[in-house]
Every structure is written in structure tokens, then in C-alpha cells.
Biopython code that builds the backbone (N, CA, C, O; Angstrom):
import numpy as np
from Bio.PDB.StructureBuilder import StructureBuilder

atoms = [
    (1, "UNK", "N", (-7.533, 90.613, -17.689)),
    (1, "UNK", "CA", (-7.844, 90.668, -19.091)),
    (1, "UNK", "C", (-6.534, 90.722, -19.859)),
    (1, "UNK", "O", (-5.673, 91.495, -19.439)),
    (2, "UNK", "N", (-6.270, 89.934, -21.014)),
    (2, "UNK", "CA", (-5.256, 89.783, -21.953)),
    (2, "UNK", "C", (-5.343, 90.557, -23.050)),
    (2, "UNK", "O", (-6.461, 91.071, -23.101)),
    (3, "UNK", "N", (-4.718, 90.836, -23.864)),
    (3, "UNK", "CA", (-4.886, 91.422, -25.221)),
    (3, "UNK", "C", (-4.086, 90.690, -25.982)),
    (3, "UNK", "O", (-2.871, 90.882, -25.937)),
    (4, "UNK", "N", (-4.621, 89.762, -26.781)),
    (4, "UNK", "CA", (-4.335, 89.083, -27.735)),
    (4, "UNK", "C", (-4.007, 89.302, -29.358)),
    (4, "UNK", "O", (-4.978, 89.562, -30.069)),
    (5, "UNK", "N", (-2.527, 89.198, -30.058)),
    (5, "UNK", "CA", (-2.844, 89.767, -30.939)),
    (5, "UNK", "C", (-2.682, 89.212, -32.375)),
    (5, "UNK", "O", (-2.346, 89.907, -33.334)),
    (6, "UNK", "N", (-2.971, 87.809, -32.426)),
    (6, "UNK", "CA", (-2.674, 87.252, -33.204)),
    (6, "UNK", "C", (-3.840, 85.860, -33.045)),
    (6, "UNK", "O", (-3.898, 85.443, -31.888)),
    (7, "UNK", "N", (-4.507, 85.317, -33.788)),
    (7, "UNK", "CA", (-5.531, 84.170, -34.019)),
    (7, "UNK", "C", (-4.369, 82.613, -33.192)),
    (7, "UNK", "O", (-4.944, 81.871, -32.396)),
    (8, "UNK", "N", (-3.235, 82.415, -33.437)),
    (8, "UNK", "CA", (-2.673, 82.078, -33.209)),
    (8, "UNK", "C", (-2.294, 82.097, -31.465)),
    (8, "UNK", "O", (-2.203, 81.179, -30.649)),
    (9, "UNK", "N", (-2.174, 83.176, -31.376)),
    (9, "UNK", "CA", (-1.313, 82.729, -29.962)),
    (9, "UNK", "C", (-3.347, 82.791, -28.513)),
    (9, "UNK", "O", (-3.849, 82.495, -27.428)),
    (10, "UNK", "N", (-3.510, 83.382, -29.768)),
    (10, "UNK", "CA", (-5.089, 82.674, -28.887)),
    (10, "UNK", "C", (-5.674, 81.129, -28.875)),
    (10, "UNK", "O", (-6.184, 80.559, -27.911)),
    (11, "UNK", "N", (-5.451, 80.580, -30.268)),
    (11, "UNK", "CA", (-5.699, 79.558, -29.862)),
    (11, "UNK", "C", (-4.306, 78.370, -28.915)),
    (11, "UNK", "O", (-4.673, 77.276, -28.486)),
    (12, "UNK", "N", (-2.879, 78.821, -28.750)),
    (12, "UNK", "CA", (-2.200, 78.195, -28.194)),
    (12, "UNK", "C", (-2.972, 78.749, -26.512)),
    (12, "UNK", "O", (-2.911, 77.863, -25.660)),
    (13, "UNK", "N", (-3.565, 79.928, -26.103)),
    (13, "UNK", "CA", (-3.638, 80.069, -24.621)),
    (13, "UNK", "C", (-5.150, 79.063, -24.204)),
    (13, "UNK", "O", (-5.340, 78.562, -23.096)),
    (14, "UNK", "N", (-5.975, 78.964, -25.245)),
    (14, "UNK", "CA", (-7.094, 77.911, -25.508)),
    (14, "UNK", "C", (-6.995, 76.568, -25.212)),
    (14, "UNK", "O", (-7.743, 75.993, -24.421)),
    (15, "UNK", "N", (-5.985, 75.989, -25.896)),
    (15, "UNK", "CA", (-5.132, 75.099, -25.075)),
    (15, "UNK", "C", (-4.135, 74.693, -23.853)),
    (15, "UNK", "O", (-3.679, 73.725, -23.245)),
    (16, "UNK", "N", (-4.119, 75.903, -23.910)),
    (16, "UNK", "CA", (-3.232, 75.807, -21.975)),
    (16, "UNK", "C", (-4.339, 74.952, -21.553)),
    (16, "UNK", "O", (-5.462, 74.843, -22.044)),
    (17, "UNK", "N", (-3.594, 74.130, -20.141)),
    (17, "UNK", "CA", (-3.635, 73.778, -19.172)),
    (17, "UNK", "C", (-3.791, 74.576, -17.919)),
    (17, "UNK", "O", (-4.380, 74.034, -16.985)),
    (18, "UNK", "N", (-3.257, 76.016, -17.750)),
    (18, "UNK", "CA", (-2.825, 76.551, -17.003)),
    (18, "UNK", "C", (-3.484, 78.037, -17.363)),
    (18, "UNK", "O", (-2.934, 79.103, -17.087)),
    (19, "UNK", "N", (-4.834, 77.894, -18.068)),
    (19, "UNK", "CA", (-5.157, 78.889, -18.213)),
    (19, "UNK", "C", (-6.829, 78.462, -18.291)),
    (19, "UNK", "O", (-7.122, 77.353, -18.738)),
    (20, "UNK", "N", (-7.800, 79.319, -17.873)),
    (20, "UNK", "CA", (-9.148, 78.720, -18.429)),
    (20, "UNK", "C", (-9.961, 80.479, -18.621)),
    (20, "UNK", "O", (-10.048, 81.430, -17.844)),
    (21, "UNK", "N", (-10.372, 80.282, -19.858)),
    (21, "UNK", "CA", (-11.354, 81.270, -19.973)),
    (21, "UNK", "C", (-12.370, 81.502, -20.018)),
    (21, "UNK", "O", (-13.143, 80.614, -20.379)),
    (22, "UNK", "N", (-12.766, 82.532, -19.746)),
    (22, "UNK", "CA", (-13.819, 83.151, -19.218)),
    (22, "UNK", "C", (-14.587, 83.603, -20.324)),
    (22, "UNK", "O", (-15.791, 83.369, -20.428)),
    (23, "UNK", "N", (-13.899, 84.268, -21.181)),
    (23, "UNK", "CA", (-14.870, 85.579, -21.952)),
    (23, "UNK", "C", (-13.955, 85.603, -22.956)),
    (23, "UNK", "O", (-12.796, 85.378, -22.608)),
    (24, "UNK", "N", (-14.227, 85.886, -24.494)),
    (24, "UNK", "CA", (-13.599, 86.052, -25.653)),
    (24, "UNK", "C", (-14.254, 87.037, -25.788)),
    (24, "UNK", "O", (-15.453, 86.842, -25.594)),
    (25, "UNK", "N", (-13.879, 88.390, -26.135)),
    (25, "UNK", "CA", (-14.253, 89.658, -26.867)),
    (25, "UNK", "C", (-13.348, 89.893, -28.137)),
    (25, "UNK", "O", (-12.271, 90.475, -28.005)),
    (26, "UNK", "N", (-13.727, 89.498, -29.220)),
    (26, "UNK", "CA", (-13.058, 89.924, -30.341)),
    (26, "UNK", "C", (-12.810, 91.235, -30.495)),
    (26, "UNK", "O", (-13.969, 91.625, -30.350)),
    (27, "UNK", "N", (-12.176, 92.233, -30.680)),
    (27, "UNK", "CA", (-11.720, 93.596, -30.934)),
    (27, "UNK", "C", (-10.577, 93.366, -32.121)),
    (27, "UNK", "O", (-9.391, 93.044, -32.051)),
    (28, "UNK", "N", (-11.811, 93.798, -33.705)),
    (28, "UNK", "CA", (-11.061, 94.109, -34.725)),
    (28, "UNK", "C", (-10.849, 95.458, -35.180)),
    (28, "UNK", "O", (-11.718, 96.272, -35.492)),
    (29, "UNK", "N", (-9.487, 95.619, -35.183)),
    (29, "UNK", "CA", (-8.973, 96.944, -35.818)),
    (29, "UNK", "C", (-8.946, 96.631, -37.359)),
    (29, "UNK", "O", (-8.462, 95.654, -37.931)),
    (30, "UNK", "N", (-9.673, 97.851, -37.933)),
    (30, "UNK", "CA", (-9.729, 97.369, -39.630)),
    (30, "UNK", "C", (-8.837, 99.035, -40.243)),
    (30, "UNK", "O", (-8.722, 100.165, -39.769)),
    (31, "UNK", "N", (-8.364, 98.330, -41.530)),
    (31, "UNK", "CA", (-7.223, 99.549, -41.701)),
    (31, "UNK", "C", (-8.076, 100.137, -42.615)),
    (31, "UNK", "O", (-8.376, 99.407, -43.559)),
    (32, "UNK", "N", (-8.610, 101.376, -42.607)),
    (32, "UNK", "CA", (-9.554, 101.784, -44.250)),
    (32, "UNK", "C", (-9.300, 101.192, -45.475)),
    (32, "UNK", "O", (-8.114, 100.866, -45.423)),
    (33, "UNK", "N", (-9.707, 100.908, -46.433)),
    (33, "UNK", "CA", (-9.434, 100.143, -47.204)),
    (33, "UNK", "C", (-9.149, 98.599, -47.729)),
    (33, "UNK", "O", (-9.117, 97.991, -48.799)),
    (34, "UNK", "N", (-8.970, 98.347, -46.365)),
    (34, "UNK", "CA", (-8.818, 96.515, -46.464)),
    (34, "UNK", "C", (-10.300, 95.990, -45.544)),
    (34, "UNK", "O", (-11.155, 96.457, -44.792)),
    (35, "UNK", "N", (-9.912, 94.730, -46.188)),
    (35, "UNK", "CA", (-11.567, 94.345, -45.543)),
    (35, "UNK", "C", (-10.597, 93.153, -44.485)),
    (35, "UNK", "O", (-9.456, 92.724, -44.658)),
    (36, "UNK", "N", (-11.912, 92.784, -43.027)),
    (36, "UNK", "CA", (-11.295, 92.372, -41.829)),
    (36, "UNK", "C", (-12.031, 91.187, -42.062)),
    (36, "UNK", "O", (-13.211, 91.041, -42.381)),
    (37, "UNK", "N", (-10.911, 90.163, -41.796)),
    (37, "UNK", "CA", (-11.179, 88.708, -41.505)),
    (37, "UNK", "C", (-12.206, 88.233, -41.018)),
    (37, "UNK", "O", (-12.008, 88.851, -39.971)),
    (38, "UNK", "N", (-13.057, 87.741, -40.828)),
    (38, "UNK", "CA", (-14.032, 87.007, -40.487)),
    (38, "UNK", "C", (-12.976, 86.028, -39.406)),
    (38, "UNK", "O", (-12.165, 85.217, -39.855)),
    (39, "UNK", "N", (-13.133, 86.235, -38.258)),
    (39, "UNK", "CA", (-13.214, 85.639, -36.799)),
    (39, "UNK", "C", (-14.111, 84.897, -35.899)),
    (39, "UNK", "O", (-14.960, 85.377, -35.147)),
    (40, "UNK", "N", (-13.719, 83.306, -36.131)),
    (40, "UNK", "CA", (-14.812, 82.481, -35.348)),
    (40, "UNK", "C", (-13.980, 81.753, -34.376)),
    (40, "UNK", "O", (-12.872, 81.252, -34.564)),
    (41, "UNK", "N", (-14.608, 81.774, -33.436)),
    (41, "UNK", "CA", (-13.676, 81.234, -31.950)),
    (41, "UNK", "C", (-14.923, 79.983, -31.643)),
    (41, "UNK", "O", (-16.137, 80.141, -31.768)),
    (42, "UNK", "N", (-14.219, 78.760, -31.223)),
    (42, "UNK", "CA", (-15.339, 77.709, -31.061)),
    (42, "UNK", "C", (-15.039, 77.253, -29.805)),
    (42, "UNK", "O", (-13.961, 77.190, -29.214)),
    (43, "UNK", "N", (-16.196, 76.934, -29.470)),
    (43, "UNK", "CA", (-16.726, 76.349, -27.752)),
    (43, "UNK", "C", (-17.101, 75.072, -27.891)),
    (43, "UNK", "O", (-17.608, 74.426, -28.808)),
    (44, "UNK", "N", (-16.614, 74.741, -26.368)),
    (44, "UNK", "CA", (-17.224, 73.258, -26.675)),
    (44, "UNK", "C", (-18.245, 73.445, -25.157)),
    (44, "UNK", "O", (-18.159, 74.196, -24.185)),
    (45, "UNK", "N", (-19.065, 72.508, -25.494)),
    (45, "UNK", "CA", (-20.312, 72.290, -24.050)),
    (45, "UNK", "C", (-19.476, 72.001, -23.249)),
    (45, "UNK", "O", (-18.464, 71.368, -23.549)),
    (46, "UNK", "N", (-19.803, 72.496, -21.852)),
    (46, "UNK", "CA", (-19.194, 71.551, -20.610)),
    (46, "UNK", "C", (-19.793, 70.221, -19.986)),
    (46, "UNK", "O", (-19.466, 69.588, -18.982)),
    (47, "UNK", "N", (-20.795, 70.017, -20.945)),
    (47, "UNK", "CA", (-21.292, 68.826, -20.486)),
    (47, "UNK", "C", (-21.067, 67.877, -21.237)),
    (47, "UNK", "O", (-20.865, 66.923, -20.485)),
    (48, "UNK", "N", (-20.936, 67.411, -22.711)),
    (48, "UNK", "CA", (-20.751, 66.692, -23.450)),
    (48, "UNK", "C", (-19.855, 66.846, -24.071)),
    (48, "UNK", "O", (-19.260, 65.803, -24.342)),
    (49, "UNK", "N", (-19.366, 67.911, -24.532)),
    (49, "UNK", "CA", (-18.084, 68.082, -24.923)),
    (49, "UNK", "C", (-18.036, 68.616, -26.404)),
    (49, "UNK", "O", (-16.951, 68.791, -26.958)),
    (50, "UNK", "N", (-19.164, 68.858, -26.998)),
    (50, "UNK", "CA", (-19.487, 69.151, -28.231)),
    (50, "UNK", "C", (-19.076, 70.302, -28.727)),
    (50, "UNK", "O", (-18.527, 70.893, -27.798)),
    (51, "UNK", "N", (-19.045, 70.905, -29.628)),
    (51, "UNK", "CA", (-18.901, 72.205, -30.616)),
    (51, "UNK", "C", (-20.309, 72.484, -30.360)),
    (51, "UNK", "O", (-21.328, 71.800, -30.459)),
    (52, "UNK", "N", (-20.009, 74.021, -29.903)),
    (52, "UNK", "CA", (-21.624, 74.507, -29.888)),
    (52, "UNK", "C", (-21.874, 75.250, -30.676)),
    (52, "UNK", "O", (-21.087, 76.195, -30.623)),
    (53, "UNK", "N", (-23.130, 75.418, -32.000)),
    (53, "UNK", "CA", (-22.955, 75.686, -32.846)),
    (53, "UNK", "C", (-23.269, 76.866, -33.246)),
    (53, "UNK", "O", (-22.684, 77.613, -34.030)),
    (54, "UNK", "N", (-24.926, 77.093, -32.243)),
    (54, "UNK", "CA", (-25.828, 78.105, -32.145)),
    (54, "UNK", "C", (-25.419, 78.969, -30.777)),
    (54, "UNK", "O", (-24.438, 78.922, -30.035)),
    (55, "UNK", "N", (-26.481, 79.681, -30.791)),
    (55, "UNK", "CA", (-25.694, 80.583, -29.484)),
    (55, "UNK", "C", (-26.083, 79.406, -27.954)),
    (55, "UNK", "O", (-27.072, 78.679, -27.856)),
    (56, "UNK", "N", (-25.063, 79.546, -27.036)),
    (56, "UNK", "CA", (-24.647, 78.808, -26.164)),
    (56, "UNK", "C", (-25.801, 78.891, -25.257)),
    (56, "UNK", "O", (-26.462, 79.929, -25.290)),
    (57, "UNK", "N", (-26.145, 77.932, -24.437)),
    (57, "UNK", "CA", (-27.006, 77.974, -23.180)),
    (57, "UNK", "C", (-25.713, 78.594, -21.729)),
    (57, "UNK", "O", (-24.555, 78.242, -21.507)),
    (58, "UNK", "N", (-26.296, 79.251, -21.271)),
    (58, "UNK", "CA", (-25.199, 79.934, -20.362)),
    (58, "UNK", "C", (-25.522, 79.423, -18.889)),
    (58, "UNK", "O", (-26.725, 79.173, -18.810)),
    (59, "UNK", "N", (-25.045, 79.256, -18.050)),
    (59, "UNK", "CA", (-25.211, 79.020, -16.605)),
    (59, "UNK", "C", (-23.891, 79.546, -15.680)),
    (59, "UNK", "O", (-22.793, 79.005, -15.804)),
    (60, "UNK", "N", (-24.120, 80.624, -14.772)),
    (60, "UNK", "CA", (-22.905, 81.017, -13.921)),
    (60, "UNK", "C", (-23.496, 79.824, -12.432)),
    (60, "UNK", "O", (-24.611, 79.428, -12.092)),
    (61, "UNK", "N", (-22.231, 79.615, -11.940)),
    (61, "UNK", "CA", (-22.138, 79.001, -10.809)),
    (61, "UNK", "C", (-21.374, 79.579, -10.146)),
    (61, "UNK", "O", (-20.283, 79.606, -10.715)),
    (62, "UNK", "N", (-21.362, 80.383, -8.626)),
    (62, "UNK", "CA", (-20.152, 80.940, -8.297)),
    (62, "UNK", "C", (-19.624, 82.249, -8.972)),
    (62, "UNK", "O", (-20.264, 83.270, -9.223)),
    (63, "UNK", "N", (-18.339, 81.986, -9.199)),
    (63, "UNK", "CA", (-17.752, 82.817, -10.234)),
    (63, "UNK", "C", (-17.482, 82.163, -11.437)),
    (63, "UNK", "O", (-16.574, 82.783, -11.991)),
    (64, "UNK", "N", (-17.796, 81.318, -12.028)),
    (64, "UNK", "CA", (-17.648, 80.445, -12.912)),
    (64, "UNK", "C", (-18.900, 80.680, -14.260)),
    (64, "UNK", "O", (-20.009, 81.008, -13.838)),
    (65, "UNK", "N", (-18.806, 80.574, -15.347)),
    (65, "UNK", "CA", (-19.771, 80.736, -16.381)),
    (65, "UNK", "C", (-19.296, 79.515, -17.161)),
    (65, "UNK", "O", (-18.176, 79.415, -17.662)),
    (66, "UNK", "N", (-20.478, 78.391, -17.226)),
    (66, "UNK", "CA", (-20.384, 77.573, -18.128)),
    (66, "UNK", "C", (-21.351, 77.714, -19.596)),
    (66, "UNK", "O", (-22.378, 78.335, -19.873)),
    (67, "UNK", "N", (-20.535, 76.892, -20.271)),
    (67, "UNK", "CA", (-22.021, 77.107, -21.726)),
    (67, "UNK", "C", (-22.020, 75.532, -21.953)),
    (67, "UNK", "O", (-21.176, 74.653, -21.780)),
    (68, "UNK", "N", (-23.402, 75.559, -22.441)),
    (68, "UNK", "CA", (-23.861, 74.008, -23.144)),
    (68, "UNK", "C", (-24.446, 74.463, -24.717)),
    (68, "UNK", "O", (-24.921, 75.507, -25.163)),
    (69, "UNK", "N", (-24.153, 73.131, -25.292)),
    (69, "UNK", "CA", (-25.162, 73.245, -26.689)),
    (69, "UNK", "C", (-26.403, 73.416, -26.714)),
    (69, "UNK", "O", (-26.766, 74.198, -27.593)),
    (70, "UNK", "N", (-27.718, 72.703, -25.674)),
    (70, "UNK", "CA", (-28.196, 72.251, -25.583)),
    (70, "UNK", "C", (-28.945, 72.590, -24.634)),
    (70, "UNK", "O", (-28.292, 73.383, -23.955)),
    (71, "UNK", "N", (-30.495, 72.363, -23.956)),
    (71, "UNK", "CA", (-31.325, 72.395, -22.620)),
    (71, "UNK", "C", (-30.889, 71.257, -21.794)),
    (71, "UNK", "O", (-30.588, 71.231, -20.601)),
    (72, "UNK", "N", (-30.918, 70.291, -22.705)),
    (72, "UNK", "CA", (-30.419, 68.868, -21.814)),
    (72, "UNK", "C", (-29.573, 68.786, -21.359)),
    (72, "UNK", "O", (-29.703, 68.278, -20.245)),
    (73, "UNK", "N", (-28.385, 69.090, -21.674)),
    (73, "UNK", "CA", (-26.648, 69.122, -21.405)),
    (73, "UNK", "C", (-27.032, 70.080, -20.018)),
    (73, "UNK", "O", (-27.106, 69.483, -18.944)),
    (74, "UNK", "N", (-27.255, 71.441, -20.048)),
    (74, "UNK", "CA", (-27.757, 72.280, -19.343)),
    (74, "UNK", "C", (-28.334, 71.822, -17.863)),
    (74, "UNK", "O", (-27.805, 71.918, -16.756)),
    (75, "UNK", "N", (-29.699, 71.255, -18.282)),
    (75, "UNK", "CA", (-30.633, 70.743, -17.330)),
    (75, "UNK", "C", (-29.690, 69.192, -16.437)),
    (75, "UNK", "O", (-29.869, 69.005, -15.234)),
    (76, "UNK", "N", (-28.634, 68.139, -17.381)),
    (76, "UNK", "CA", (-28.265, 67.506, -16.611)),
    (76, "UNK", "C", (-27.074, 68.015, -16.117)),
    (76, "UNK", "O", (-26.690, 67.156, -15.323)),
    (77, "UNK", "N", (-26.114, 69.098, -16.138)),
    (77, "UNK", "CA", (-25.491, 70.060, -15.589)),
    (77, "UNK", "C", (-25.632, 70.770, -14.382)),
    (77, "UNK", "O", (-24.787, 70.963, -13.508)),
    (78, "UNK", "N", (-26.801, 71.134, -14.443)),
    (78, "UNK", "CA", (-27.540, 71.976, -13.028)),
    (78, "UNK", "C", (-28.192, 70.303, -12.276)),
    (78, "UNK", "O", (-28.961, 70.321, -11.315)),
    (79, "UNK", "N", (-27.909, 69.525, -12.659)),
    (79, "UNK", "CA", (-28.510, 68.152, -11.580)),
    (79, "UNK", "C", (-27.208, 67.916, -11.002)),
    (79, "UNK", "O", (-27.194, 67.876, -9.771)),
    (80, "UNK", "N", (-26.183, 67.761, -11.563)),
    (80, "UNK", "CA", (-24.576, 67.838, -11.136)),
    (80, "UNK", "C", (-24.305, 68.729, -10.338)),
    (80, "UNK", "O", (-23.524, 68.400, -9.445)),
    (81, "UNK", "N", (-24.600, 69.554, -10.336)),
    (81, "UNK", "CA", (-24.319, 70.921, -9.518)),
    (81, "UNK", "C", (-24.852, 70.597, -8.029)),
    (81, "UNK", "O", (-24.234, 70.181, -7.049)),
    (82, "UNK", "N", (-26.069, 70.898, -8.180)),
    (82, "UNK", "CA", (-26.740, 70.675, -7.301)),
    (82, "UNK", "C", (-26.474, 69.340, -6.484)),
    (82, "UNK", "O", (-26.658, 69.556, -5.286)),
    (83, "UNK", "N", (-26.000, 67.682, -6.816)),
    (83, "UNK", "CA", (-25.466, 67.654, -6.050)),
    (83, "UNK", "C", (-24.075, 67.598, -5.566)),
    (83, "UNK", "O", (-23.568, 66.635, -4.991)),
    (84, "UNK", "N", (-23.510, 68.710, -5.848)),
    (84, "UNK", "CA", (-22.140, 69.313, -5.321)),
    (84, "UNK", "C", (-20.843, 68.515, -6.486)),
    (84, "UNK", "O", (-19.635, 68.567, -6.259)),
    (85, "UNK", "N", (-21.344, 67.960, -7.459)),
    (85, "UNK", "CA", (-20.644, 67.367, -8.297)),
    (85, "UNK", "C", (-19.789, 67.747, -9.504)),
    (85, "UNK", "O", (-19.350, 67.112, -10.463)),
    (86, "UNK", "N", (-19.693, 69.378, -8.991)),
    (86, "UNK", "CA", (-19.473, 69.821, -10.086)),
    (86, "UNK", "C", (-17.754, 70.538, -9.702)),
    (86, "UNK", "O", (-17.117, 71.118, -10.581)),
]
sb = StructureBuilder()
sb.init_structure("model")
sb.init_model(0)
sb.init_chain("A")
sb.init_seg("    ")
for serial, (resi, resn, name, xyz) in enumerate(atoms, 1):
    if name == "N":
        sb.init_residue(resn, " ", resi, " ")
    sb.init_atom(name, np.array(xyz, "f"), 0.0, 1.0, " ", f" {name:<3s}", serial, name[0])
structure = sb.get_structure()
């Protein structure tokens, strides 16, 4: 687990090559008196490649957790899988 502390150097580890994630837990510290940013982190399907907009369809394989937009993306995902194509 990382602790990230800047919107910025999260989305440069998002883009690694050399990094793939798992899990985003936002943890905002708010100072009394100031109001806290509104924080949106975006996913794309592993099947199509889309921005997912609504909450994600989830599937673990292994140790692995994928998300889709979609049932379909999903459903032709787990046909990939299954046969070893994934």
C-alpha cells in the first residue's frame, strides 16, 4: 500500500507501466474551516476500454480484480477467461 499525497503524483503512478492497481482509497484530511475538494479518480473497463461511469461491474480472477462498465463487457470477459485467454 502507497500513500499518495498529491492528485498529481497519483495520476503520474496511473500511468506507469510498471505499476498496476488494485484499489484506490481516497483518504481526505480536511483542515476545520476549509472545505475539501471533491476527488474523482476514473476507470476504464478491462474489456472495452471505456470510462466507467456508474459503479463498476467487479470480477476477481486469481488475485487479480477487474471492473467493466457493463454486463456484456463482463459476461464477454468471463468467456475469455474461461478459455484461458485472459
Amino acid at each position: 500500500m502507497a500513500n499518495i499525497e498529491s492528485i498529481s503524483e497519483l495520476k503520474s503512478i496511473e500511468e506507469s507501466d510498471n505499476v498496476e492497481l488494485l484499489e484506490i482509497s481516497p483518504i481526505i484530511e480536511v483542515i476545520e474551516g476549509e472545505k475539501a475538494l471533491p476527488i474523482k479518480v476514473k476507470f476504464k473497463c478491462d474489456y472495452c476500454g471505456k470510462d466507467i461511469i456508474e459503479d463498476p461491474h467487479v470480477f476477481y480472477l486469481g488475485s487479480k480484480v477487474y471492473f467493466f462498465c457493463c454486463k456484456t463487457c463482463l459476461r464477454e470477459f468471463k468467456k475469455l477467461a474461461k478459455r484461458g485467454n485472459v
